[in-house]
C-alpha positions as CSV (number, residue, x, y, z in Angstrom):
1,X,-48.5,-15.3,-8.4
2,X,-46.3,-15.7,-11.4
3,X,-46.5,-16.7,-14.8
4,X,-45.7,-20.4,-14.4
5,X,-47.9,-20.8,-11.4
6,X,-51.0,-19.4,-13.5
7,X,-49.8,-22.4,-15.9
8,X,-49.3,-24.8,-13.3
9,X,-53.0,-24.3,-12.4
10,X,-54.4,-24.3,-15.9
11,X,-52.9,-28.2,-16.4
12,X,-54.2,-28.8,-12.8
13,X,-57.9,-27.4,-14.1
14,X,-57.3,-30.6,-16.7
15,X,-56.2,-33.2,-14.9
16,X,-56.2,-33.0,-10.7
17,X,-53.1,-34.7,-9.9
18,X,-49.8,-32.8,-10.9
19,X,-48.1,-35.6,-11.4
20,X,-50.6,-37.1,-14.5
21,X,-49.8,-34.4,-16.5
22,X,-47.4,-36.2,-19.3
23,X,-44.3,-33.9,-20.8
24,X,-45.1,-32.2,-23.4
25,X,-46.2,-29.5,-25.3
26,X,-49.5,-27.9,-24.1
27,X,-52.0,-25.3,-26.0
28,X,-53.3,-22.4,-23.6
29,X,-55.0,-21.3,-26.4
30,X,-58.9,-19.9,-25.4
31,X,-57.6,-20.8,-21.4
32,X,-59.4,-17.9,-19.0
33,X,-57.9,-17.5,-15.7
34,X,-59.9,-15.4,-13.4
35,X,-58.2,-14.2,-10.4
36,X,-60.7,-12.8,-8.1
37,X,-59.3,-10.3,-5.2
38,X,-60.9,-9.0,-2.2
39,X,-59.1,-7.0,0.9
40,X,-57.0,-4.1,0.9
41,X,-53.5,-2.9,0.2
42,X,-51.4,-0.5,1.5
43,X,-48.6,1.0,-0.5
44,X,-45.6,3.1,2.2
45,X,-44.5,6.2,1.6
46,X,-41.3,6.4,-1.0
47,X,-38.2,5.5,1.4
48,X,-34.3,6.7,0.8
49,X,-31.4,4.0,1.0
50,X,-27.5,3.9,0.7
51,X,-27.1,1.8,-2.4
52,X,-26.2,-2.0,-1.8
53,X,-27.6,-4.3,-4.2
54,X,-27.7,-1.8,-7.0
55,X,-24.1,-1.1,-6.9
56,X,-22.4,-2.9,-10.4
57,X,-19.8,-5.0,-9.3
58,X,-18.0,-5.8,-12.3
59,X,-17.8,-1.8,-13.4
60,X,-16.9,-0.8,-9.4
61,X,-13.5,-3.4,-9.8
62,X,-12.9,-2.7,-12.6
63,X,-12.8,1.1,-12.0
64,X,-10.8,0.3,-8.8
65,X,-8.0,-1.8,-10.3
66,X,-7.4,0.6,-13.2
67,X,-7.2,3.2,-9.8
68,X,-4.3,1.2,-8.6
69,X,-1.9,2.3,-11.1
70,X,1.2,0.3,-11.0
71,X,-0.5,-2.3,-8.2
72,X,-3.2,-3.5,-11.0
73,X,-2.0,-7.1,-11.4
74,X,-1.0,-7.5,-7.2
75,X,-4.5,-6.1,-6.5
76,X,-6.1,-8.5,-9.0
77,X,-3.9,-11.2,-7.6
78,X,-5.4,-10.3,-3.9
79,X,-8.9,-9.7,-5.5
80,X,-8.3,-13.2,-6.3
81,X,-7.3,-14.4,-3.3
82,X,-10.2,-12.3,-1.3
83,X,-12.5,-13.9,-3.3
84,X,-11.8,-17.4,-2.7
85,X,-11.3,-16.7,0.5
86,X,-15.1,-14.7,0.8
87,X,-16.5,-18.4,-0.7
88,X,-14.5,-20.5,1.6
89,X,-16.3,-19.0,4.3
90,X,-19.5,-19.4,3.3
91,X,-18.6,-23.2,3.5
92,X,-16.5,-23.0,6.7
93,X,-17.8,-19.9,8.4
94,X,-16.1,-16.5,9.1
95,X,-13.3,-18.6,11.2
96,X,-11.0,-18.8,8.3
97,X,-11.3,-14.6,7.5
98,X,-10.7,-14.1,11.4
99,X,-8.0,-16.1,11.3
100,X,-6.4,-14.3,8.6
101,X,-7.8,-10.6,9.7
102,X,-7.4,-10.0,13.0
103,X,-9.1,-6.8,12.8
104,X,-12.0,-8.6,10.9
105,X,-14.3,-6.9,12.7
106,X,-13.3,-3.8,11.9
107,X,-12.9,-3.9,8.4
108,X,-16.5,-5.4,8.0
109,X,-17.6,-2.8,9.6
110,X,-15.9,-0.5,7.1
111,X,-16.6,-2.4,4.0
112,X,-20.2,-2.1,5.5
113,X,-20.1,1.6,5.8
114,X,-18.5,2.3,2.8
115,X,-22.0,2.5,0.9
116,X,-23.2,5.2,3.4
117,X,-21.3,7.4,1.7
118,X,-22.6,7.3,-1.4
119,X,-25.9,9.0,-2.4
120,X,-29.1,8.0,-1.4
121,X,-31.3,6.0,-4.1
122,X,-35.1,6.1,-3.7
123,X,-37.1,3.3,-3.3
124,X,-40.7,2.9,-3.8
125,X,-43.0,2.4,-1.1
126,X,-43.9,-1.2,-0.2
127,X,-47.3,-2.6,-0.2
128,X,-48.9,-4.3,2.0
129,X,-51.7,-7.0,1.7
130,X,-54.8,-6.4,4.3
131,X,-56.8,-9.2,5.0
132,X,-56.8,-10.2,0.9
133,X,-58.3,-13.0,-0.3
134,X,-57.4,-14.6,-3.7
135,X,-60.0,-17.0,-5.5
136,X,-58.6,-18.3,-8.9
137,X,-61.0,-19.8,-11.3
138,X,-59.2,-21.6,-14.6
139,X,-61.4,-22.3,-17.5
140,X,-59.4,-24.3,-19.8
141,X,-59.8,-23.7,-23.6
142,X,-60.3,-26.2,-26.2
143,X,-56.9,-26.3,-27.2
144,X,-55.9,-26.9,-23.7
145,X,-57.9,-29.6,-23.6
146,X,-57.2,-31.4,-26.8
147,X,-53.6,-30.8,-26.5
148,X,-54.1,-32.7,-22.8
149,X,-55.3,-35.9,-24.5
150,X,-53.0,-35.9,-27.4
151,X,-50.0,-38.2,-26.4
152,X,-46.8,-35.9,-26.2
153,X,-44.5,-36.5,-29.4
């Protein structure tokens, strides 16, 4: 549960329907939430990946045009191209990369592999919730509710 669904309860503890709950500015001031957990968790073992996600893009191009030497502009004009071509698909499916690739395939498969030879990054165990149950008690504060019967500004 996030920050904004904590406050989402605290006007719900004031008023019961969502939707009554005018714009405005709101006071949490004295507000108590009480979250009240029982069950288990279970955090994994610490696991070893190729990195993906945590690769920068921005600093990986730009590395790789200034790597192209006298090709820098035609590789930022294909880079170009590539990319509109990468959001196309996403509207129009992989048909319009095939059609242009024949050997898509293949050199999916290679942009996919590519990360495997970098060096591992560890990643934290994961946890997992066992049979948890969450109660959540809000007791609004003072300012919360004078603020809730003040008309917003």
């Amino acid at each position: 549960m996030d920050i904004n669904e904590v406050v989402k309860l605290a006007l719900r503890a004031i008023k019961a329907d969502p939707k009554a709950v005018d714009a405005g500015e709101y006071r949490l001031d004295g507000t108590r939430v009480i979250i009240d957990l029982s069950g288990k968790l279970v955090k994994g073992e610490a696991e070893y990946h190729p990195p993906t996600t945590s690769i920068p893009l921005i600093p990986a191009i730009a590395l790789a045009v200034q790597m192209m030497g006298i090709q820098r502009e035609r590789f930022m004009e294909v880079l170009e191209v590539a990319m509109n071509a990468a959001i196309a698909s996403n509207e129009k499916g992989n048909e319009y990369i095939a059609a242009f690739n024949k050997d898509w395939a293949a050199t999916a498969n290679r942009v996919k592999e590519a990360p495997r030879n970098l060096p591992p990054r560890r990643h934290e165990g994961k946890v997992y919730p066992r049979d948890v149950a969450v109660d959540v008690v809000i007791e609004p504060g003072p300012a919360l509710v004078a603020s809730a019967t003040v008309p917003a500004p």
